[in-house]
C-alpha positions in Angstrom: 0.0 0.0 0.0 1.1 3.7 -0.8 -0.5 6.5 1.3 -0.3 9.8 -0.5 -0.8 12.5 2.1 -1.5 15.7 1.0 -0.7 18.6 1.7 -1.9 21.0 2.7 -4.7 19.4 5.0 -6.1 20.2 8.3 -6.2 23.1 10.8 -6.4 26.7 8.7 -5.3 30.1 10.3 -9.2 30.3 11.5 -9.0 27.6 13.1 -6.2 28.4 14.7 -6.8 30.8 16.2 -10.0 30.0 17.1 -8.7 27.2 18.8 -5.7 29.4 20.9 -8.0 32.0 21.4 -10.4 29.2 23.5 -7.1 27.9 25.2 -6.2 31.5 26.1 -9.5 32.3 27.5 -9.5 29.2 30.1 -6.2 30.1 31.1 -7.1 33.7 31.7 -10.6 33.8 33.2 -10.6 30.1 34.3 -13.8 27.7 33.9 -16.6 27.2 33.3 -15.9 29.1 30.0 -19.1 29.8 27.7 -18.3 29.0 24.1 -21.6 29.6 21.3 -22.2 27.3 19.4 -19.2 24.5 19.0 -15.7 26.3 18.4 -14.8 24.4 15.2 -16.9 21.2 13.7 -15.1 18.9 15.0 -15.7 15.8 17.2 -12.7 15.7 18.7 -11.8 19.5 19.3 -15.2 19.4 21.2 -14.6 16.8 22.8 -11.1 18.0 23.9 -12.2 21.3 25.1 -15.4 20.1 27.1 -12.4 17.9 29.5 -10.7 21.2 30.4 -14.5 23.0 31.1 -15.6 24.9 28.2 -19.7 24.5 27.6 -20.7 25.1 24.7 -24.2 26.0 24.4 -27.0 27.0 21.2 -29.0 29.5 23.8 -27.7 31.9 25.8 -30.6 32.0 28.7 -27.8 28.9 29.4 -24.8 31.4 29.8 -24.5 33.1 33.2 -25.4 37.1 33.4 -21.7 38.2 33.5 -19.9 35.5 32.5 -17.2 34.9 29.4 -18.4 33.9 26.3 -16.4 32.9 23.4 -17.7 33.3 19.5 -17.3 30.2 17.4 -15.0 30.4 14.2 -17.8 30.5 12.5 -19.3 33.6 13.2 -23.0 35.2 14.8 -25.7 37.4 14.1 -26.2 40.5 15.3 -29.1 39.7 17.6 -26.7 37.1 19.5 -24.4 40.2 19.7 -26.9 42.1 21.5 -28.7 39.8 23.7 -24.8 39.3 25.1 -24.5 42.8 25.3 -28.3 43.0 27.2 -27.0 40.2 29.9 -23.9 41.4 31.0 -22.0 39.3 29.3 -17.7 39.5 28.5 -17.1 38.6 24.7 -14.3 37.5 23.1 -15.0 36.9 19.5 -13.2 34.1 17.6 -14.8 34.7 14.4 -12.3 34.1 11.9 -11.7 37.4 9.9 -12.4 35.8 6.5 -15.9 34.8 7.5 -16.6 38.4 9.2 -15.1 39.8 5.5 -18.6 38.1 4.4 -20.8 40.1 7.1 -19.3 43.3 6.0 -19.6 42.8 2.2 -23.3 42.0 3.5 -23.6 45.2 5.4 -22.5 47.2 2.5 -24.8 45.3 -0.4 -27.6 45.7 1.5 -26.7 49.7 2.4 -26.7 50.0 -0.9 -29.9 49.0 -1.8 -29.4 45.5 -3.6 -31.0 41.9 -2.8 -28.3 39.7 -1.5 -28.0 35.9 -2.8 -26.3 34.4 -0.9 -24.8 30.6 -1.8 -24.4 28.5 1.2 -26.2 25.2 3.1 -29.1 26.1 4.9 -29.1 25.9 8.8 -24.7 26.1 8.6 -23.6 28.5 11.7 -21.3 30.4 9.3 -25.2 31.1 6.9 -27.1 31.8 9.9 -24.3 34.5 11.3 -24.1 35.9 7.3 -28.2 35.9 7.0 -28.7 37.6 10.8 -26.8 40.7 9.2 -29.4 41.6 6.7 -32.2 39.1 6.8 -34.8 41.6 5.2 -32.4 41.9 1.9 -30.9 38.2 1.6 -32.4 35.4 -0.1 -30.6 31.7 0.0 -29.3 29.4 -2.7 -28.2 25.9 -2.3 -28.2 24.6 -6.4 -29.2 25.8 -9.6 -32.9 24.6 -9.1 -33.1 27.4 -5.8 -31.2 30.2 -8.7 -33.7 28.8 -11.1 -36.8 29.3 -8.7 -35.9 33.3 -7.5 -38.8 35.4 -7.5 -36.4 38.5 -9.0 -36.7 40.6 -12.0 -34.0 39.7 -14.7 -33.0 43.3 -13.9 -33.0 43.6 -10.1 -30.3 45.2 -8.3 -28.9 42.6 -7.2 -25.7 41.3 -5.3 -24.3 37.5 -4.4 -22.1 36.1 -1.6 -21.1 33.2 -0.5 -20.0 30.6 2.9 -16.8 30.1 2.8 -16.4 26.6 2.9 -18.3 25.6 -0.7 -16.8 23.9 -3.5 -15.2 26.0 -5.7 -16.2 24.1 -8.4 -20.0 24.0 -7.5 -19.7 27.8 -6.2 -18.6 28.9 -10.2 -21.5 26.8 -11.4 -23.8 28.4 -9.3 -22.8 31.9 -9.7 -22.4 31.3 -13.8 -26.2 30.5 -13.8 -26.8 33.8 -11.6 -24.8 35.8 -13.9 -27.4 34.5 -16.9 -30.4 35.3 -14.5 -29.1 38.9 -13.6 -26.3 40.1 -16.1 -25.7 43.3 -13.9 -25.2 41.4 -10.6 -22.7 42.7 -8.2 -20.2 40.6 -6.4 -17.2 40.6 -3.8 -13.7 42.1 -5.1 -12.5 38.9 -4.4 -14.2 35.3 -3.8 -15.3 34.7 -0.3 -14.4 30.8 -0.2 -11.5 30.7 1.9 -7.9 30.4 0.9 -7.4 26.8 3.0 -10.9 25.9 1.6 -9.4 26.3 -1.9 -6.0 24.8 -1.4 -7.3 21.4 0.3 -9.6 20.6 -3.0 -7.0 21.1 -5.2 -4.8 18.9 -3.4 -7.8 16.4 -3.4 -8.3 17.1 -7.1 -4.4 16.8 -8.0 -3.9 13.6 -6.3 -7.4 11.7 -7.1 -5.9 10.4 -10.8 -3.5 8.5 -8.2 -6.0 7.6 -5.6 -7.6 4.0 -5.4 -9.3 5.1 -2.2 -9.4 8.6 -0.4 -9.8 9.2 3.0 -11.0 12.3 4.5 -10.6 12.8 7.8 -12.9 15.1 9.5 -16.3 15.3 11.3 -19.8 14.8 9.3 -20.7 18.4 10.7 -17.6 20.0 8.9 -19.0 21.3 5.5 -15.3 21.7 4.5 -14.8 18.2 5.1 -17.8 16.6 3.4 -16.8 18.7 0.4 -13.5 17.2 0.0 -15.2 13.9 -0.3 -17.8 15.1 -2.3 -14.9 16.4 -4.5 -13.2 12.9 -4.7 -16.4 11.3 -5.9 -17.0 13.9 -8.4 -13.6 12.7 -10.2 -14.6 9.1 -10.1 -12.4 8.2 -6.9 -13.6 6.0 -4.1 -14.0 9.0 -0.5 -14.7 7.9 2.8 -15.1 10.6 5.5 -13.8 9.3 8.7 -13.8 10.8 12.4 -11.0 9.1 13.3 -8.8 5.4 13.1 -12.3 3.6 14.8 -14.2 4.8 11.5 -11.8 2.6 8.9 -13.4 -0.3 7.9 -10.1 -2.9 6.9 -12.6 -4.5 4.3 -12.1 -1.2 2.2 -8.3 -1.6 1.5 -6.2 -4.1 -0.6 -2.4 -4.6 0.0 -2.0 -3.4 -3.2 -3.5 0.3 -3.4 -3.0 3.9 -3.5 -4.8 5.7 -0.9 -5.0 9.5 -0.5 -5.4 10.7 3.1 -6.8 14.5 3.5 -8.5 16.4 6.0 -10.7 19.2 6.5 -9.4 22.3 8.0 -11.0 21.9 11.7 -9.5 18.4 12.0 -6.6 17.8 14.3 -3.0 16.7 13.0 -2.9 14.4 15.6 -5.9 12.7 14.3 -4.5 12.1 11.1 -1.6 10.5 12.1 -3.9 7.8 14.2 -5.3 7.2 11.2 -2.3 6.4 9.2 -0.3 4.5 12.4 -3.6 2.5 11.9 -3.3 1.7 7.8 0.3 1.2 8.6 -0.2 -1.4 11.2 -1.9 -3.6 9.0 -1.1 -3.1 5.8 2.9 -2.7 4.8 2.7 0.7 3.6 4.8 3.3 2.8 4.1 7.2 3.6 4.6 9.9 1.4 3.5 13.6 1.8 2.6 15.5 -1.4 2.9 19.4 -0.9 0.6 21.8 -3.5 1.2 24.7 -1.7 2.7 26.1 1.4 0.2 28.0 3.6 1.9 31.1 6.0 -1.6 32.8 7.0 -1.9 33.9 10.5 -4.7 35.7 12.3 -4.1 37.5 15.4 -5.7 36.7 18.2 -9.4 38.8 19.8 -8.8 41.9 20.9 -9.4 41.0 24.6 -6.5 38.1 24.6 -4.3 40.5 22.9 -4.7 42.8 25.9 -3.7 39.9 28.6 -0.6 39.8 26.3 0.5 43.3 26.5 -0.5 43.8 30.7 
């Protein structure tokens, strides 16, 4: 067996951060630590954090007047922003910068007058955040059949977005078939899918002519994640998407195979290598790492860690 790994895979820069910005936080003000919504979609992150005495909650009536709350990665409406605000409560917001990008190109499109499509998964954190900025001007699209089904006039003012964590393949599709609909729409100065987004499927899409069988490692909740398998399939190559070692079923390998081992950007490092220690226990396989690109992004930490770092 050959295991391809590619590269890059796994934690991104909003991640990151996200992720030091929660460890920060328990250090500093102790625990329990409020977090909304999960930090990053990831099992084992979750997990992780809920030992050391974060609680992650979907309501805040379950947060303490006065107590810390950490923002997810993934970003919140305004109205969450003010009912913290109402209750007292001490905010440090993790969102990463490229998804806030998105809430400010929102702000502005809508300030401006246009109706906002914006391309993303219903019910996804990151769309909920994105729509809570300016429901009364944003419609959502999923696929062509939602683009094909909008109640606008061919010559609407209009504007599109989108999540950050699409396909960039599907994303094009669906924003060719708005640009038929509405020839004048408006759009950012620059894609909103996220730099890591992009370089993970085109390691994927690279390395699938070598691939017998590609793993993705990452939880079912990441949409990141489920697009890299979705990617995989879409070039004819075999994708399983796999929490962890406990997830590999042996009966999909042969001793004689190429596998391709990914992972979205909230899974762990450590996870990965599990699940390679595991293929390598019981097949005789050789490693290889494939690098497309070298990633250097970092994102500073909230402004209220950055503070304990300068007292």
């Amino acid at each position: 067996m050959q295991i391809l790994l590619a590269s890059p895979r796994g934690f991104c820069a909003g991640v990151n951060m996200a992720i030091e910005s929660l460890e920060r936080a328990i250090r500093a003000f102790g625990t329990p630590l409020y977090v909304y919504h999960e930090i990053v979609h990831n099992r084992w992150v979750v997990e992780h954090f809920r030992a050391e005495g974060a609680v992650f909650v979907n309501d805040l009536n379950e947060v303490p007047q006065g107590a810390h709350l950490l923002y997810s990665a993934h970003g919140v409406p305004p109205e969450i922003r003010r009912k913290a605000s109402e209750r007292g409560l001490k905010t440090i917001d993790a969102t990463c910068p490229l998804v806030t990008k998105v809430h400010t190109e929102a702000i502005r499109f809508a300030r401006e007058g246009y109706t906002i499509v914006l391309i993303g998964h219903p019910g996804h954190d990151e769309v909920v955040g994105t729509m809570g900025e300016a429901p009364d001007a944003m419609v959502l699209v999923k696929d062509l059949f939602d683009v094909d089904q909008l109640k606008l006039a061919n010559d609407a003012k209009v504007a599109y977005l989108t999540q950050t964590t699409l396909s960039a393949e599907d994303a094009a599709i669906i924003i060719g078939r708005l640009r038929e609909r509405f020839p004048k729409i408006a759009g950012p100065a620059r894609e909103d899918i996220c730099y890591a987004t992009q370089n993970r499927q085109e390691a994927v899409k690279l390395l699938a002519d070598e691939a017998d069988l590609l793993l993705v490692v990452g939880s079912r909740n990441s949409s990141n994640s489920q697009r890299l398998a979705e990617l995989a399939r879409s070039h004819g190559v075999i994708a399983q998407l796999i929490d962890g070692p406990d997830d590999i079923d042996l009966g999909w390998f042969r001793d004689e195979m190429t596998v391709v081992v990914s992972a979205g950007a909230s899974a762990p490092e450590s996870i990965v290598e599990k699940c390679v220690a595991f293929l390598c226990g019981n097949f005789r396989a050789t490693v290889e790492t494939r690098c497309i690109r070298l990633e250097q992004i970092r994102f500073a930490l909230p402004d209220p860690l950055r503070a304990i770092d300068r007292s």
